[in-house]
C-alpha positions as CSV (number, residue, x, y, z in Angstrom):
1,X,-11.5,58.9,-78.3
2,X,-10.7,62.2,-76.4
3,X,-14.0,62.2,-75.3
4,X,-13.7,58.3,-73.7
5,X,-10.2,59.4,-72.0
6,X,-11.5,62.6,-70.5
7,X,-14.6,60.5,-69.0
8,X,-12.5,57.5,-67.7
9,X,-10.1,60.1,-66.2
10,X,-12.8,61.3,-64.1
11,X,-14.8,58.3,-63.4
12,X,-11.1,56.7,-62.4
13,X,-10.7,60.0,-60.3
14,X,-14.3,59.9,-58.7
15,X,-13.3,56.6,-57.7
16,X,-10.2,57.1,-56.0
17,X,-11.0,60.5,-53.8
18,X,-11.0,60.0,-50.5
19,X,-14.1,60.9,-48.4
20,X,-13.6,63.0,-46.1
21,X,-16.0,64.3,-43.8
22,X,-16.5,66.6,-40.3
23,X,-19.0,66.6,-37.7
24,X,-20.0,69.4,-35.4
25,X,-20.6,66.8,-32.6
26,X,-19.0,64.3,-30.3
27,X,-19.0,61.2,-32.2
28,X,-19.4,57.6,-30.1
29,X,-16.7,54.7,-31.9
30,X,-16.2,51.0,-31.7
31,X,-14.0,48.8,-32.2
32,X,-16.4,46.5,-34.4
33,X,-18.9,47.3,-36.2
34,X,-21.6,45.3,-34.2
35,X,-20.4,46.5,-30.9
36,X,-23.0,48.6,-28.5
37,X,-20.0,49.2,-25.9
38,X,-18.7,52.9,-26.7
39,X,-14.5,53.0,-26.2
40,X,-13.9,56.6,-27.7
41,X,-15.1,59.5,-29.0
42,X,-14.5,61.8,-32.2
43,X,-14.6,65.4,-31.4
44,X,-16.1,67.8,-33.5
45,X,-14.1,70.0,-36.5
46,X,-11.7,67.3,-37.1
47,X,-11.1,65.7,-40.6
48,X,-11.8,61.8,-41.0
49,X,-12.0,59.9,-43.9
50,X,-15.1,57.4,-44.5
51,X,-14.1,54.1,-45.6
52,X,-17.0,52.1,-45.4
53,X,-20.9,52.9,-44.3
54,X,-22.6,49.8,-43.0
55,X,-26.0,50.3,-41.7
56,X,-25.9,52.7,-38.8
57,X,-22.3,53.1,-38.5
58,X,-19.4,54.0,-40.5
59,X,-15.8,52.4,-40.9
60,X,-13.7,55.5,-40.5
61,X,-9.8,56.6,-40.7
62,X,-8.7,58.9,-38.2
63,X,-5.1,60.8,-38.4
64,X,-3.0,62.5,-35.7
65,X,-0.7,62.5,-33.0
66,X,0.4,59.8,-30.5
67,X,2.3,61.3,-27.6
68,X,3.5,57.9,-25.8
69,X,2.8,59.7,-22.6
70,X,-0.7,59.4,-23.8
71,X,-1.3,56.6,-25.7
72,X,-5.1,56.5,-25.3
73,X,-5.9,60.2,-27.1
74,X,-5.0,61.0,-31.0
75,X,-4.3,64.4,-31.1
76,X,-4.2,67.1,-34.3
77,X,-0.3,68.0,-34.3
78,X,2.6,66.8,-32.6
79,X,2.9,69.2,-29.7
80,X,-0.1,70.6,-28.4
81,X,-3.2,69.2,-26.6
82,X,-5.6,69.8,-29.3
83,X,-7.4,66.3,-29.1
84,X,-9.3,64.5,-32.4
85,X,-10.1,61.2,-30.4
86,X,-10.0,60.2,-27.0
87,X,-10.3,56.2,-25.9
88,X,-10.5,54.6,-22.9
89,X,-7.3,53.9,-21.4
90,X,-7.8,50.0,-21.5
91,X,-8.7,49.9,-24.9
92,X,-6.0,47.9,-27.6
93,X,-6.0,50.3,-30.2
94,X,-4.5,48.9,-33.4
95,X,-2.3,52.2,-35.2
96,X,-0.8,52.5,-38.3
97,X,2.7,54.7,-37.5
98,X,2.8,56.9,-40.2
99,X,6.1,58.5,-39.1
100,X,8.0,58.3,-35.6
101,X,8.1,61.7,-33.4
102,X,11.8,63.1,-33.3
103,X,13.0,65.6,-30.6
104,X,10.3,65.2,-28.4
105,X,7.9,65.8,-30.7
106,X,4.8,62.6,-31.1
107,X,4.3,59.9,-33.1
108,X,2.1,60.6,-36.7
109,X,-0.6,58.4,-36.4
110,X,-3.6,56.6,-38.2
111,X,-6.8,54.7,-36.8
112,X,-9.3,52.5,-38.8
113,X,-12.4,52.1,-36.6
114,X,-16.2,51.9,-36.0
115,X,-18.2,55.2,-35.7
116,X,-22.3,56.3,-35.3
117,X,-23.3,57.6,-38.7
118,X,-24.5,61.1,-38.7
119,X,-25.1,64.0,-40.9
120,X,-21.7,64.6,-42.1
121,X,-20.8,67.5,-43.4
122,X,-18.0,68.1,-46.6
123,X,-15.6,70.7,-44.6
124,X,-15.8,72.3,-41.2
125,X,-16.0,76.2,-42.1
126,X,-20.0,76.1,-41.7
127,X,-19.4,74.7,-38.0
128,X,-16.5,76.6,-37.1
129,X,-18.6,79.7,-37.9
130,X,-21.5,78.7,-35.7
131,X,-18.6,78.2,-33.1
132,X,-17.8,81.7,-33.4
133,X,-21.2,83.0,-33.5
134,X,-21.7,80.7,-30.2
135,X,-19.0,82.0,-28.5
136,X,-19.0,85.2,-29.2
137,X,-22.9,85.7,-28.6
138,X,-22.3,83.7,-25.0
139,X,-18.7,84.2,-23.8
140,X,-19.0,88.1,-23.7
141,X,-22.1,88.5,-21.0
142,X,-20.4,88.7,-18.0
143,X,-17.2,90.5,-18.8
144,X,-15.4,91.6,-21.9
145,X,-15.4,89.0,-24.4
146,X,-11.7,87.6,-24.3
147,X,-10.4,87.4,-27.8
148,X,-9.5,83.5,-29.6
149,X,-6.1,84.8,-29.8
150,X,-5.5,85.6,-25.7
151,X,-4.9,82.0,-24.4
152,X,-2.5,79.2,-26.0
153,X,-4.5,76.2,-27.3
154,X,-3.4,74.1,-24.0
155,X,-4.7,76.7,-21.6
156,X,-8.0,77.2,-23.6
157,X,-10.5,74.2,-22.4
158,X,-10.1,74.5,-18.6
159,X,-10.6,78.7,-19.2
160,X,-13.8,77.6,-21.4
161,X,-14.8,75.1,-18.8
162,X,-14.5,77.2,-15.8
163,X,-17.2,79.8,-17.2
164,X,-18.9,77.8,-19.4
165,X,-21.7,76.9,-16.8
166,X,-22.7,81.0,-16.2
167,X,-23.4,80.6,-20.0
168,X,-26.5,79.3,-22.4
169,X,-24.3,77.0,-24.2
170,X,-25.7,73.9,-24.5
171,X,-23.8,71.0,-22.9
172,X,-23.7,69.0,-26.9
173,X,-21.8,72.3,-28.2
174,X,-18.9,72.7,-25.9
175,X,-16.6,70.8,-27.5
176,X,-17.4,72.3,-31.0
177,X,-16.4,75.4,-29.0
178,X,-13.3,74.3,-27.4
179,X,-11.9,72.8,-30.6
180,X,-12.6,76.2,-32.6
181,X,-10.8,78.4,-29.4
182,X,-7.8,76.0,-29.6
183,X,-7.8,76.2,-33.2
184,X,-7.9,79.9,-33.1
185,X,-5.2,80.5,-30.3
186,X,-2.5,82.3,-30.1
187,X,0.1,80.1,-30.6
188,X,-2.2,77.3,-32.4
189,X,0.3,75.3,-35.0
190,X,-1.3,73.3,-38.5
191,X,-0.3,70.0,-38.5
């Protein structure tokens, strides 16, 4: 009888995890599943859960950050511009309000929509390491390499994009680097 417990107990548990995944690339989403007209994009390192995989595409649930200022971009806490989606601006996005900002901080956030289906990976720590190793091997040729910790996480993408060309960094990488230097800075805050 222990025996039959114990092995419901996981199956039941099996059944109810959620599946999270990560992508080290930009990821193209839809509003529909059948849709071939790209309204947003997923950006690397950034936690979604799948909910449904359909053919080439996945059903996916994305959490963040709504600043109202900015109501087409989901961002990964409530005060920094650390963005997990982006949309175009005319899109009707349907969001689930987890919780309503206070003191000027944003709204918490949740998104059920359409994404490409890629090689997925289980947790980011293997692509935030190539990140580094990316960086670090590229960032460091024509001056001192800066440290992740010398900019704040707003100021880091237009210092990154500014040099970025004098580099060897491929073009489908820079984001994954971005998101690992604002996730790295100084004053970088968990959700």
């Amino acid at each position: 009888m222990k025996r039959i417990f114990i092995s419901l107990f996981i199956l039941a548990t099996f059944l109810w995890a959620k599946n999270i995944a990560y992508s080290d690339e930009v990821i193209s989403l839809y509003l529909n599943q059948n849709d071939t007209k790209v309204i947003g994009r997923l950006l690397p390192t950034n936690a979604f859960e799948i909910l449904k995989d359909q053919n080439d595409k996945v059903y996916i649930k994305i959490n963040g950050y709504l600043n109202p200022k900015s109501p087409s971009v989901i961002y990964f806490n409530n005060s920094q511009r650390i963005i997990v989606a982006a949309f175009s601006k005319n899109t009707k996005l349907n969001f689930s309000y987890i919780k309503k900002g206070k003191n000027g901080k944003w709204d918490q956030v949740s998104l059920k929509i359409w994404a490409d289906k890629k090689d997925f990976a289980k947790d980011n720590k293997k692509m935030l390491k190539r990140a580094k190793e990316l960086f670090t091997n590229n960032c460091g040729i024509c001056h001192t390499l800066h440290s992740e910790k010398e900019f704040n996480a707003n100021a880091w993408p237009s210092v990154f994009r500014s040099m970025v060309n004098r580099t060897g960094i491929d073009k489908k990488d820079q984001w994954l680097i971005i998101e690992y230097l604002q996730k790295n800075a100084k004053d970088f805050k968990t959700k």
